[in-house]
PQR file of N, CA, C, O and H, with PARSE charges and radii, in Angstrom:
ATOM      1  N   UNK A   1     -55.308-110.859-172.565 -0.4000 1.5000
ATOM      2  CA  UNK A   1     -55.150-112.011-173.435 -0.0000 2.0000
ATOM      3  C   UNK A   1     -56.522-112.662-173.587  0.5500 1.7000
ATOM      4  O   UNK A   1     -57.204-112.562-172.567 -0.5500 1.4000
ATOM      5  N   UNK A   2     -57.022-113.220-174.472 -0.4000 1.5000
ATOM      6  CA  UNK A   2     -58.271-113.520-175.122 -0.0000 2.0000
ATOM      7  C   UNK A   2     -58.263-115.046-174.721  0.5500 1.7000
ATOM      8  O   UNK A   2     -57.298-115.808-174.668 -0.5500 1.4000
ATOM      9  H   UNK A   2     -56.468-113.302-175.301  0.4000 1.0000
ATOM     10  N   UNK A   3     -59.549-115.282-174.462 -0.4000 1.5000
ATOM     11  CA  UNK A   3     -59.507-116.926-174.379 -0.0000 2.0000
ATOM     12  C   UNK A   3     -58.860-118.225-175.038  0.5500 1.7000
ATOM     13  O   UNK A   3     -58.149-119.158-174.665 -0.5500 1.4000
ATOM     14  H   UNK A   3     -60.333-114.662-174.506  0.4000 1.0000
ATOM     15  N   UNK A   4     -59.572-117.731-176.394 -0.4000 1.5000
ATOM     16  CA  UNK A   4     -58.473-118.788-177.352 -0.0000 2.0000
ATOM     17  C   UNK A   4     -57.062-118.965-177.233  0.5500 1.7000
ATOM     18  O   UNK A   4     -56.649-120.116-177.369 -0.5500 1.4000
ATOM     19  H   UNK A   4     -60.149-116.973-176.697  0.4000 1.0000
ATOM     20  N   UNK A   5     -55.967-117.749-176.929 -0.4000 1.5000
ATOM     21  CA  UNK A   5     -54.853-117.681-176.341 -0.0000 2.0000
ATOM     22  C   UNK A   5     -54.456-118.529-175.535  0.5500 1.7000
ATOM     23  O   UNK A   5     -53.566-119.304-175.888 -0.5500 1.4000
ATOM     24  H   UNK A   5     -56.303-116.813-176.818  0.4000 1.0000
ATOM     25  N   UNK A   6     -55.122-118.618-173.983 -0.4000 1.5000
ATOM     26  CA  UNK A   6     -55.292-119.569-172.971 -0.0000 2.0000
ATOM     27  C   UNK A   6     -55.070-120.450-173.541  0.5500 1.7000
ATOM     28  O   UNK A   6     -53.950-120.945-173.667 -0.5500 1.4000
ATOM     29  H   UNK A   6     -55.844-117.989-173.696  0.4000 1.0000
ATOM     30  N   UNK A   7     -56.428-120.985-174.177 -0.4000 1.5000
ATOM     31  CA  UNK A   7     -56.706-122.109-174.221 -0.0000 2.0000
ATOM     32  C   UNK A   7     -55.636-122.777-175.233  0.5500 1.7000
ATOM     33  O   UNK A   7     -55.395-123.977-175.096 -0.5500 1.4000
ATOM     34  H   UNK A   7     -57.338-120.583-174.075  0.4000 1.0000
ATOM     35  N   UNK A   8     -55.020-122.071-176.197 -0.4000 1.5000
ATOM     36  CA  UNK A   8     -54.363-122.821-177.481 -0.0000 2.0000
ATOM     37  C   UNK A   8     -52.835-123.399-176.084  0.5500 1.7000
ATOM     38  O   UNK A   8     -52.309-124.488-175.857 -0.5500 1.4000
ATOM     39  H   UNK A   8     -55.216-121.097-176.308  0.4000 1.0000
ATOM     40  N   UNK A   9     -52.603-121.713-175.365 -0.4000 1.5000
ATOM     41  CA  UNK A   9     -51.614-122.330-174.263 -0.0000 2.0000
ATOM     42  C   UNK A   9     -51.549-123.521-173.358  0.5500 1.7000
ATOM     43  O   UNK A   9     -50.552-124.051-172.867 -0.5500 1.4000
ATOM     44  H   UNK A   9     -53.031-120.828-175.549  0.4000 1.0000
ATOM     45  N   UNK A  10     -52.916-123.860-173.227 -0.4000 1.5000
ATOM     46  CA  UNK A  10     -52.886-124.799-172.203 -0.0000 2.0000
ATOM     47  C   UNK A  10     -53.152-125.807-172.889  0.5500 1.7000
ATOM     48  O   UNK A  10     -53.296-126.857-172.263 -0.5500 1.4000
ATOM     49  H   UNK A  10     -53.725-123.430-173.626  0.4000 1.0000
ATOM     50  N   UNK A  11     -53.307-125.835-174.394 -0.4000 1.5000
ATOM     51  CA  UNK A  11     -52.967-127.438-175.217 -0.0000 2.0000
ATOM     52  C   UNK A  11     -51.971-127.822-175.461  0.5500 1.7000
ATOM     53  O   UNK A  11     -51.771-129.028-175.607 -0.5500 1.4000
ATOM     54  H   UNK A  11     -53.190-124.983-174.903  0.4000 1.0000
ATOM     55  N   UNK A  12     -50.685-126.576-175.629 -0.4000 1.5000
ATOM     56  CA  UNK A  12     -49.635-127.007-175.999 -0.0000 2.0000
ATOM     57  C   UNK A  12     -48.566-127.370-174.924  0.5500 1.7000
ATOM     58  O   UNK A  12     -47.466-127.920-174.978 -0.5500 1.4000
ATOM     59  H   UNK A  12     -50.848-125.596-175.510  0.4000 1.0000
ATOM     60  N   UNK A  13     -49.638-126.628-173.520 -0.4000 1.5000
ATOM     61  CA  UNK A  13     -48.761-127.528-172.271 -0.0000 2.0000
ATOM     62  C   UNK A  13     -49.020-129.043-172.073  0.5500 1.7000
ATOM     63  O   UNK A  13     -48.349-130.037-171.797 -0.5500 1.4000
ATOM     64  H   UNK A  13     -50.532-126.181-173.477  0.4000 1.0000
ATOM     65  N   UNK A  14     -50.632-128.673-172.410 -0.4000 1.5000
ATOM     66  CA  UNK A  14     -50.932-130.673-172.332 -0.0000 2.0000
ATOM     67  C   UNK A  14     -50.367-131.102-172.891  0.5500 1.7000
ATOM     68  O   UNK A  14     -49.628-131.955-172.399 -0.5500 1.4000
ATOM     69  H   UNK A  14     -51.177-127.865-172.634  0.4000 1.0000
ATOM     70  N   UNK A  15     -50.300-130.809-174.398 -0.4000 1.5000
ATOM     71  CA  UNK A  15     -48.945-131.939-175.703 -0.0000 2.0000
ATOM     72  C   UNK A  15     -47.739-131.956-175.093  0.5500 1.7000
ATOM     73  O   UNK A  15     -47.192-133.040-174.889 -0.5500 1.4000
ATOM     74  H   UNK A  15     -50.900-130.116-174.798  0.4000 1.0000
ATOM     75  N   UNK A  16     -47.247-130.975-174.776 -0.4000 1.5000
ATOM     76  CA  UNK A  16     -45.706-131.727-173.950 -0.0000 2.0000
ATOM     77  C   UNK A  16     -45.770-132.473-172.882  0.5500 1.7000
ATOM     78  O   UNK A  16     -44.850-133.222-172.550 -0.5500 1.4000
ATOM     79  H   UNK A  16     -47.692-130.094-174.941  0.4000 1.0000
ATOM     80  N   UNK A  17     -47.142-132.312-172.068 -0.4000 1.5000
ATOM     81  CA  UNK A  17     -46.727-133.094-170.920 -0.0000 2.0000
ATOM     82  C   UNK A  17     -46.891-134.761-171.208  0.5500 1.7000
ATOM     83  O   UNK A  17     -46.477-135.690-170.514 -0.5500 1.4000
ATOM     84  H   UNK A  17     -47.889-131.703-172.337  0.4000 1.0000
ATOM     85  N   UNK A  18     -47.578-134.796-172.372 -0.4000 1.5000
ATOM     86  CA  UNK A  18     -48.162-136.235-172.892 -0.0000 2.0000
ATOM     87  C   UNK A  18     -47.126-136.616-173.340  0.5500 1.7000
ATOM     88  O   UNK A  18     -46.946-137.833-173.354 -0.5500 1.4000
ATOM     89  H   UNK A  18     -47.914-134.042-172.935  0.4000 1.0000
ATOM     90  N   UNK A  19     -46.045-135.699-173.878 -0.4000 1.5000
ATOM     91  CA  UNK A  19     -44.709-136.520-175.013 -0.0000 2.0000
ATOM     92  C   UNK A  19     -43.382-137.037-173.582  0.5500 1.7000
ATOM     93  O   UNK A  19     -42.415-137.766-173.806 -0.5500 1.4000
ATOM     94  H   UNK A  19     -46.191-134.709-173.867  0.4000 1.0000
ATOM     95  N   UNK A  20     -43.709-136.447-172.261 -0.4000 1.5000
ATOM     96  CA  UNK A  20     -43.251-137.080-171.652 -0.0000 2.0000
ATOM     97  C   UNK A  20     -43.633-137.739-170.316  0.5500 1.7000
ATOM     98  O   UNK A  20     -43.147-137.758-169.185 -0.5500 1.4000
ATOM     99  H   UNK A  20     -44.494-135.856-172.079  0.4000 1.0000
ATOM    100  N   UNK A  21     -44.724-138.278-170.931 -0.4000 1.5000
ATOM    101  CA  UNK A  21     -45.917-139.269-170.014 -0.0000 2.0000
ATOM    102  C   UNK A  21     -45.887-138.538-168.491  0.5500 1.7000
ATOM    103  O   UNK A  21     -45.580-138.968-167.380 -0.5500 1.4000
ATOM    104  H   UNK A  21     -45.119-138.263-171.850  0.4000 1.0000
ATOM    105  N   UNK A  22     -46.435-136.993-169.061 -0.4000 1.5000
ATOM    106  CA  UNK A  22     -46.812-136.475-167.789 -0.0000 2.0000
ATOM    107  C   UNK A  22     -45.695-136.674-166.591  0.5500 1.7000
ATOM    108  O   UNK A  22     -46.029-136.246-165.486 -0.5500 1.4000
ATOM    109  H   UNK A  22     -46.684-136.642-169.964  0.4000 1.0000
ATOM    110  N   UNK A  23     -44.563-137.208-166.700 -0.4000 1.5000
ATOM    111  CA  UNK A  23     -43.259-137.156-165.314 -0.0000 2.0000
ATOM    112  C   UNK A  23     -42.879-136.079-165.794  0.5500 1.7000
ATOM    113  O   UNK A  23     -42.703-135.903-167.000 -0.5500 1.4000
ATOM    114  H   UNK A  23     -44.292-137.555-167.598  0.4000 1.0000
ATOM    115  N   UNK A  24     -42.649-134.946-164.625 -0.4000 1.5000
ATOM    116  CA  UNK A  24     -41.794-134.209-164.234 -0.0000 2.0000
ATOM    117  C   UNK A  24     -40.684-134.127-164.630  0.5500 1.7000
ATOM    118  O   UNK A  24     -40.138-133.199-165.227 -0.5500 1.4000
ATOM    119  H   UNK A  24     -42.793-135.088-163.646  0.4000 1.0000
ATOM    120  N   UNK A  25     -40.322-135.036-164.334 -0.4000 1.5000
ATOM    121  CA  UNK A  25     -38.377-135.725-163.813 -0.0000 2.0000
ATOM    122  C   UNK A  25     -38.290-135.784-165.396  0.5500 1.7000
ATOM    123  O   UNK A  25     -37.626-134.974-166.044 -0.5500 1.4000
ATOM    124  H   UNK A  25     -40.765-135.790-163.849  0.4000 1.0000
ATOM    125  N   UNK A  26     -38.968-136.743-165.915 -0.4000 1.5000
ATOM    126  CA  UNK A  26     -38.086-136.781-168.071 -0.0000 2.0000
ATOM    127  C   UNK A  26     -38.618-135.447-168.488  0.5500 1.7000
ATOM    128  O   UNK A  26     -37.684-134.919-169.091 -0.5500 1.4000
ATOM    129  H   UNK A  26     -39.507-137.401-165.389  0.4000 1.0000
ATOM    130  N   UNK A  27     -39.933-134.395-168.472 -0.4000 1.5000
ATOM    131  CA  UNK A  27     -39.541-133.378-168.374 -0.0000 2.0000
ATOM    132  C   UNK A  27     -38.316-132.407-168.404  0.5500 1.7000
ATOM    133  O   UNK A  27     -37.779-131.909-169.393 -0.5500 1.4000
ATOM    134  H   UNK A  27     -40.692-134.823-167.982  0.4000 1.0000
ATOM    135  N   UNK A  28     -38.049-132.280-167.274 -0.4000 1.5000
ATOM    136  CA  UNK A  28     -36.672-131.798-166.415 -0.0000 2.0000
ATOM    137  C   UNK A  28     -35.505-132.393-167.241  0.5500 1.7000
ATOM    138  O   UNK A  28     -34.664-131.640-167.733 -0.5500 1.4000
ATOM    139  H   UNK A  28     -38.485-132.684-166.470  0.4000 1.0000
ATOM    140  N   UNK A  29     -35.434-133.970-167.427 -0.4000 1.5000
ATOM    141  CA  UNK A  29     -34.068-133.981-167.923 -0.0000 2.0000
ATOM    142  C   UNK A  29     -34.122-133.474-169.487  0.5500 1.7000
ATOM    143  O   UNK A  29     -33.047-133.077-169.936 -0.5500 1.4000
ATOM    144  H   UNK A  29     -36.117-134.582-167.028  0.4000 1.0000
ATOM    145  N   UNK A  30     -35.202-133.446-170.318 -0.4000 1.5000
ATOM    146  CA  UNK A  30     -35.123-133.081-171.361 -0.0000 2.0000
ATOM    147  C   UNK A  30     -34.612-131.644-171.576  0.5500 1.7000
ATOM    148  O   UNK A  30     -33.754-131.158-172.312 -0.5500 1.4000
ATOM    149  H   UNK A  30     -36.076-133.768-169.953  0.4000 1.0000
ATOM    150  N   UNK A  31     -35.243-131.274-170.892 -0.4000 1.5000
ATOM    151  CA  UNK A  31     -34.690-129.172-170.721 -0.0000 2.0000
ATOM    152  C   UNK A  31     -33.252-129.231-170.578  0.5500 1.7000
ATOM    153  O   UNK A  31     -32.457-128.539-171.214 -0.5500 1.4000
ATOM    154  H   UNK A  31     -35.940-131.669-170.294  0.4000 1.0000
ATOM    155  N   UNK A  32     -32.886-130.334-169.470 -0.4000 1.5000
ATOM    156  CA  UNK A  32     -31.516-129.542-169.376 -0.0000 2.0000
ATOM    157  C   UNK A  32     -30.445-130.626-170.557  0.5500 1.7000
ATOM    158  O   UNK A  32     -29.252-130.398-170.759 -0.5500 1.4000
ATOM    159  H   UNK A  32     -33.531-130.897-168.953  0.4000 1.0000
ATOM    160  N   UNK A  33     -31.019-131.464-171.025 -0.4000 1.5000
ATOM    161  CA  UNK A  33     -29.963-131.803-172.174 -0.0000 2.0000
ATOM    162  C   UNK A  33     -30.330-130.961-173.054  0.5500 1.7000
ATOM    163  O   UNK A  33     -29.404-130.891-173.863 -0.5500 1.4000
ATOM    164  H   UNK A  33     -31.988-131.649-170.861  0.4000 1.0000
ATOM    165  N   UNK A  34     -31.388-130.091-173.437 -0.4000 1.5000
ATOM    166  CA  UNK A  34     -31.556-129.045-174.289 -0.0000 2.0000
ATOM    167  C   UNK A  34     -30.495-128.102-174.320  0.5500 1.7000
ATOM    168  O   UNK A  34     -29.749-127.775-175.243 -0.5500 1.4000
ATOM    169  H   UNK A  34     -32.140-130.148-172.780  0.4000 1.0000
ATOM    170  N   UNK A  35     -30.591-127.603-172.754 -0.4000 1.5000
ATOM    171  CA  UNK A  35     -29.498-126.802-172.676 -0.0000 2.0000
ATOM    172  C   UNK A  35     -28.052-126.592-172.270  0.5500 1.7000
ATOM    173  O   UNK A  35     -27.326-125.617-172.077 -0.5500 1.4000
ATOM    174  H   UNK A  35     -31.198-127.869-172.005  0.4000 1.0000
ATOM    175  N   UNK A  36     -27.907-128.219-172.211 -0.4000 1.5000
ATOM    176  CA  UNK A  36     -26.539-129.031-172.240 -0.0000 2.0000
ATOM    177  C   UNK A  36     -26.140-128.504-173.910  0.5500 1.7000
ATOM    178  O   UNK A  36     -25.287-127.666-174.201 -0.5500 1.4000
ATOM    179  H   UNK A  36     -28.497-129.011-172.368  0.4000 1.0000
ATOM    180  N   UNK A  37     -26.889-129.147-174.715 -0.4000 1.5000
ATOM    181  CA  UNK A  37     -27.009-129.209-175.962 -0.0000 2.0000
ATOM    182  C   UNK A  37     -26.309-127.437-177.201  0.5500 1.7000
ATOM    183  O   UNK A  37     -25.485-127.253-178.097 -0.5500 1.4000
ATOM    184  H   UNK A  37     -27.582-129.828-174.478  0.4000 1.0000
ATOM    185  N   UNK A  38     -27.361-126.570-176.385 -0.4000 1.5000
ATOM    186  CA  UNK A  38     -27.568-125.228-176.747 -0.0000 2.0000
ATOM    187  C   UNK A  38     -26.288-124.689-176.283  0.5500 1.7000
ATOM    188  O   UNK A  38     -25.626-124.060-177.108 -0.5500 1.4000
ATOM    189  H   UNK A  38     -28.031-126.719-175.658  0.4000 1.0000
ATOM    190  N   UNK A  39     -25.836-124.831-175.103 -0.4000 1.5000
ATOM    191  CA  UNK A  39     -24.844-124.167-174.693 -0.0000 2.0000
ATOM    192  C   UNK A  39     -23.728-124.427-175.108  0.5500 1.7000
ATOM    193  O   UNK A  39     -22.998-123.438-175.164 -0.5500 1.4000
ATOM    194  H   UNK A  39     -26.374-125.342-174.433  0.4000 1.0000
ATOM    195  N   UNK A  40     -23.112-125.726-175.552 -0.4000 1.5000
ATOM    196  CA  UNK A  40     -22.276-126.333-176.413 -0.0000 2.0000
ATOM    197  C   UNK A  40     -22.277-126.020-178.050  0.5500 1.7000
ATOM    198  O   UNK A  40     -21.278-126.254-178.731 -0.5500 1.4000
ATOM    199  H   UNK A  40     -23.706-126.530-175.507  0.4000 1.0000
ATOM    200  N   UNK A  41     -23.469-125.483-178.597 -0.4000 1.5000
ATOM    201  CA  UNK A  41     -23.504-124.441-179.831 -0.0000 2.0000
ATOM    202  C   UNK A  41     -22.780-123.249-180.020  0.5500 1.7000
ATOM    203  O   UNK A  41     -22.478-122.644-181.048 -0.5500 1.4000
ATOM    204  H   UNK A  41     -24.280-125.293-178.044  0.4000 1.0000
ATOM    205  N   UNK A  42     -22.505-122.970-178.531 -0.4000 1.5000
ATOM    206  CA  UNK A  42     -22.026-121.704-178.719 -0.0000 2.0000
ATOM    207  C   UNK A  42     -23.224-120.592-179.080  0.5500 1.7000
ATOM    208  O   UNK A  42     -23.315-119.577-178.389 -0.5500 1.4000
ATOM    209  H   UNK A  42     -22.750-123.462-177.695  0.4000 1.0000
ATOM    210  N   UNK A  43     -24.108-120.823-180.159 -0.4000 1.5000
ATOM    211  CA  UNK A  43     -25.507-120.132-180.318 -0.0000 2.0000
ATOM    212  C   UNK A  43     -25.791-119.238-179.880  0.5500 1.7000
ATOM    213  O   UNK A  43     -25.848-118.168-180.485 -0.5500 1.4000
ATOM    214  H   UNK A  43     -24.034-121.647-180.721  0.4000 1.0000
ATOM    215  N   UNK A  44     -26.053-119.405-178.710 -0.4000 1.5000
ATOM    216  CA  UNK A  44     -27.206-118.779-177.601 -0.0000 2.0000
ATOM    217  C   UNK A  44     -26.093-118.208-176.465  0.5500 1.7000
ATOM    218  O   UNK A  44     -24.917-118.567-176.434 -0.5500 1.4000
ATOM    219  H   UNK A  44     -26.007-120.274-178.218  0.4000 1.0000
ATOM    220  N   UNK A  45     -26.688-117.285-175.581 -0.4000 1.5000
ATOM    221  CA  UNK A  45     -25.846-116.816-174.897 -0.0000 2.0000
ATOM    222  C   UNK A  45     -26.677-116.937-173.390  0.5500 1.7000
ATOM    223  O   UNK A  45     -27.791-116.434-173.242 -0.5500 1.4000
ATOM    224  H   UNK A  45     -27.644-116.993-175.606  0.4000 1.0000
ATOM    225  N   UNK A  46     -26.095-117.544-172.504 -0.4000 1.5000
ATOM    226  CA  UNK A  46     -26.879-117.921-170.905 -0.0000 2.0000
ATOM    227  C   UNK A  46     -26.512-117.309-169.927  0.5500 1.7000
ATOM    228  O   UNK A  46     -25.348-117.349-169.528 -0.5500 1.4000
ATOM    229  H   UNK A  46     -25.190-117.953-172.625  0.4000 1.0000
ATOM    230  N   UNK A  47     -27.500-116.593-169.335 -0.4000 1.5000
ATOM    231  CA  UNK A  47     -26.703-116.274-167.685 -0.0000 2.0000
ATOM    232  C   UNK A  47     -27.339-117.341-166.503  0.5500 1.7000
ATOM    233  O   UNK A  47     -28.390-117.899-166.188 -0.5500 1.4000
ATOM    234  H   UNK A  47     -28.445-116.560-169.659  0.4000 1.0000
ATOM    235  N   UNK A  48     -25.965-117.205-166.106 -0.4000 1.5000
ATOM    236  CA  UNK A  48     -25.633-118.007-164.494 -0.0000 2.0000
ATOM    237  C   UNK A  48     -26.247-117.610-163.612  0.5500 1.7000
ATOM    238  O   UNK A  48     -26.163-116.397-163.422 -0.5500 1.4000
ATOM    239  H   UNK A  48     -25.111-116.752-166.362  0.4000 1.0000
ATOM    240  N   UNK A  49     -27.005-118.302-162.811 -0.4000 1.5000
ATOM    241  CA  UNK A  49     -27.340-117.945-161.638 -0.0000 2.0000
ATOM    242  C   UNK A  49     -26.049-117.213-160.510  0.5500 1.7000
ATOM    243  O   UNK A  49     -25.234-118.043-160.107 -0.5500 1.4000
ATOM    244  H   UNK A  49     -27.074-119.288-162.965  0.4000 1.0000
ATOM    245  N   UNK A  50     -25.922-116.301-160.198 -0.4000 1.5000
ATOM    246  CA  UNK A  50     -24.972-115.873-159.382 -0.0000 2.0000
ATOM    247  C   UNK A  50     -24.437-116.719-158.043  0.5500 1.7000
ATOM    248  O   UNK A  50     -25.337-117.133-157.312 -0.5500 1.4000
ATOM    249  H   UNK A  50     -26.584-115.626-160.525  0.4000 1.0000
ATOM    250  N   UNK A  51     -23.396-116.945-157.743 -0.4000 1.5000
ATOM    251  CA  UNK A  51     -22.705-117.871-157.133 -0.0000 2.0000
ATOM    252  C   UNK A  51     -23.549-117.194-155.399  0.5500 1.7000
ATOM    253  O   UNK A  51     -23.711-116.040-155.000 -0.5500 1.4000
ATOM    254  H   UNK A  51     -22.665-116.609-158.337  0.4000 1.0000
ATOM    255  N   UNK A  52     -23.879-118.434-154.819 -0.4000 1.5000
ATOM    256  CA  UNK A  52     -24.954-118.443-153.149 -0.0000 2.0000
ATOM    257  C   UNK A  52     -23.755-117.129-152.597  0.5500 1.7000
ATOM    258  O   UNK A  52     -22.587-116.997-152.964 -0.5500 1.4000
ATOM    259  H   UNK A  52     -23.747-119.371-155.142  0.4000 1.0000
ATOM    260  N   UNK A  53     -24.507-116.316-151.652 -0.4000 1.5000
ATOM    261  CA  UNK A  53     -24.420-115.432-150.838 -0.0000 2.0000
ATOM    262  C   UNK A  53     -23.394-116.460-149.508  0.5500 1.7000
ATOM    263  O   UNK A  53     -23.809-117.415-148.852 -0.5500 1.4000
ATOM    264  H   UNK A  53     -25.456-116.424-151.354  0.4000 1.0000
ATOM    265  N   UNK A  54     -22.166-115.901-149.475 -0.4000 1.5000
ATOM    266  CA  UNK A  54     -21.921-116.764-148.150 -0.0000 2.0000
ATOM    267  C   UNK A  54     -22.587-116.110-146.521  0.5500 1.7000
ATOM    268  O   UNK A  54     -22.802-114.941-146.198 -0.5500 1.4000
ATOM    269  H   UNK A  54     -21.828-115.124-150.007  0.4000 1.0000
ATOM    270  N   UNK A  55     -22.720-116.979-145.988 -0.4000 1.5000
ATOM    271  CA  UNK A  55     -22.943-117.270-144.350 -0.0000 2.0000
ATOM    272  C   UNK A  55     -22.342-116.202-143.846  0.5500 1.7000
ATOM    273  O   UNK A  55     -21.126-116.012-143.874 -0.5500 1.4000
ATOM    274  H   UNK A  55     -22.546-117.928-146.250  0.4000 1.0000
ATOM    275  N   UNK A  56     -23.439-115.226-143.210 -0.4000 1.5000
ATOM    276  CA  UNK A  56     -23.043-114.389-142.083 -0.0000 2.0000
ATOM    277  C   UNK A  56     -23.034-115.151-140.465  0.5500 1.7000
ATOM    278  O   UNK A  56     -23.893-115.755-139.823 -0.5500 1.4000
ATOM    279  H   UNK A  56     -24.427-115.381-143.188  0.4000 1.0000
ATOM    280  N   UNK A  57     -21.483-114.744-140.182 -0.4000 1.5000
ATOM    281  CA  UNK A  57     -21.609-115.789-138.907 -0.0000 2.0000
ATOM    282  C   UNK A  57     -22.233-114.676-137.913  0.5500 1.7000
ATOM    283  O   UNK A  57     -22.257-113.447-137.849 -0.5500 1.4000
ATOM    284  H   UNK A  57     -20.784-114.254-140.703  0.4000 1.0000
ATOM    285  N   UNK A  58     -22.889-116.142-136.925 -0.4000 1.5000
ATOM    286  CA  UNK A  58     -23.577-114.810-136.115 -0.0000 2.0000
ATOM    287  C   UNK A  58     -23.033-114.570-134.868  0.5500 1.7000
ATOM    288  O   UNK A  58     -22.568-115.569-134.319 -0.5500 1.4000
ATOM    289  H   UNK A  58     -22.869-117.141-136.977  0.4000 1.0000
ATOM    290  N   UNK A  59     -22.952-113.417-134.203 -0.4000 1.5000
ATOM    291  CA  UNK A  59     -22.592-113.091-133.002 -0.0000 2.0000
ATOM    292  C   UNK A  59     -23.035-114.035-131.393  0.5500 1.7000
ATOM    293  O   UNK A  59     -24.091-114.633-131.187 -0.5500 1.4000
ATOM    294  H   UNK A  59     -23.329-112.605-134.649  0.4000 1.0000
ATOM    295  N   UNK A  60     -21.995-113.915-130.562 -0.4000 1.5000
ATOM    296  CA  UNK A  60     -21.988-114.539-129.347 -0.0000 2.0000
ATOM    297  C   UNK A  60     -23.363-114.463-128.921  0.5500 1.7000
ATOM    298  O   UNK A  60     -23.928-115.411-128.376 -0.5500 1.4000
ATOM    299  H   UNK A  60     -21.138-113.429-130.729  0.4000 1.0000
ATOM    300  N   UNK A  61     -24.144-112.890-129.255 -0.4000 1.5000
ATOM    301  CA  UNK A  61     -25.136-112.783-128.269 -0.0000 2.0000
ATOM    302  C   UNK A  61     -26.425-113.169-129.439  0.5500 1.7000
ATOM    303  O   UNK A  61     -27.505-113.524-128.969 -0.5500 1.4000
ATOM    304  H   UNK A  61     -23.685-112.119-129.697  0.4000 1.0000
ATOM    305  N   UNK A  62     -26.285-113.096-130.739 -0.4000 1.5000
ATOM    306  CA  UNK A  62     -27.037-113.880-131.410 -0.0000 2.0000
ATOM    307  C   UNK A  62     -27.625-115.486-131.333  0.5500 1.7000
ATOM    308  O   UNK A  62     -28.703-116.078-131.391 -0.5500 1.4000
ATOM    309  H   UNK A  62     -25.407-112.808-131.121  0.4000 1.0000
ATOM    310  N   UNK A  63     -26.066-115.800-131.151 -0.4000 1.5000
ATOM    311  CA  UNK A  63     -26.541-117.402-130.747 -0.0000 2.0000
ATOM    312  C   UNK A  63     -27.006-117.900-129.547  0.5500 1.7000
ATOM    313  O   UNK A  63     -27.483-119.020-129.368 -0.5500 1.4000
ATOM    314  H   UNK A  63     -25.191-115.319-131.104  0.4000 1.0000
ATOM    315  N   UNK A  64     -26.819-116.862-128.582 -0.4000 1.5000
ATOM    316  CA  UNK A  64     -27.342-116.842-127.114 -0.0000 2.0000
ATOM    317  C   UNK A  64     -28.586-117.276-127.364  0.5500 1.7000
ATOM    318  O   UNK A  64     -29.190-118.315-127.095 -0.5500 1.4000
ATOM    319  H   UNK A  64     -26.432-115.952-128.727  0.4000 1.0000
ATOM    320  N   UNK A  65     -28.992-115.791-128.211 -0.4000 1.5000
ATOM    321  CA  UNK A  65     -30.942-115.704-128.193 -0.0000 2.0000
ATOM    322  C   UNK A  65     -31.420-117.155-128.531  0.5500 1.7000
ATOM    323  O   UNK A  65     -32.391-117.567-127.897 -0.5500 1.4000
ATOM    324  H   UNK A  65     -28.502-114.947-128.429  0.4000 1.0000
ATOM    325  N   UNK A  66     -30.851-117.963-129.450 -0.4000 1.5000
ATOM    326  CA  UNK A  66     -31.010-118.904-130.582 -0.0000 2.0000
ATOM    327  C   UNK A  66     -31.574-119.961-129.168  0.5500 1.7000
ATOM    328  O   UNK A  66     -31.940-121.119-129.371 -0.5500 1.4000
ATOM    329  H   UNK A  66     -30.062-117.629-129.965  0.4000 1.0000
TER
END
């Protein structure tokens, strides 16, 4: 990727971060009413993060070591 690339990239990260005075957090909530928004279109199609791995319980002599 060529410099100008970069660089046009890393203006158009600065312009968003300026449209939400550089916080994180209004950032963040903007994305996800985006995709509050998007997903309620029907539109677009999203995958789920797959539901957490449950808890391997651990053995008598596991928790010994512990």
């Amino acid at each position: 990727m060529a410099d100008y690339e970069i660089d046009e990239i890393r203006k158009i990260r600065r312009e968003i971060s300026a449209r939400f005075d550089h916080d994180v957090d209004k950032l963040i909530a903007h994305y996800q009413a985006l995709e509050k928004e998007y997903r309620k279109s029907g539109k677009y199609k999203f995958v789920d993060p797959p539901p957490e791995k449950p808890k391997v319980a651990k053995s008598k002599d596991e928790e010994a070591a512990d």
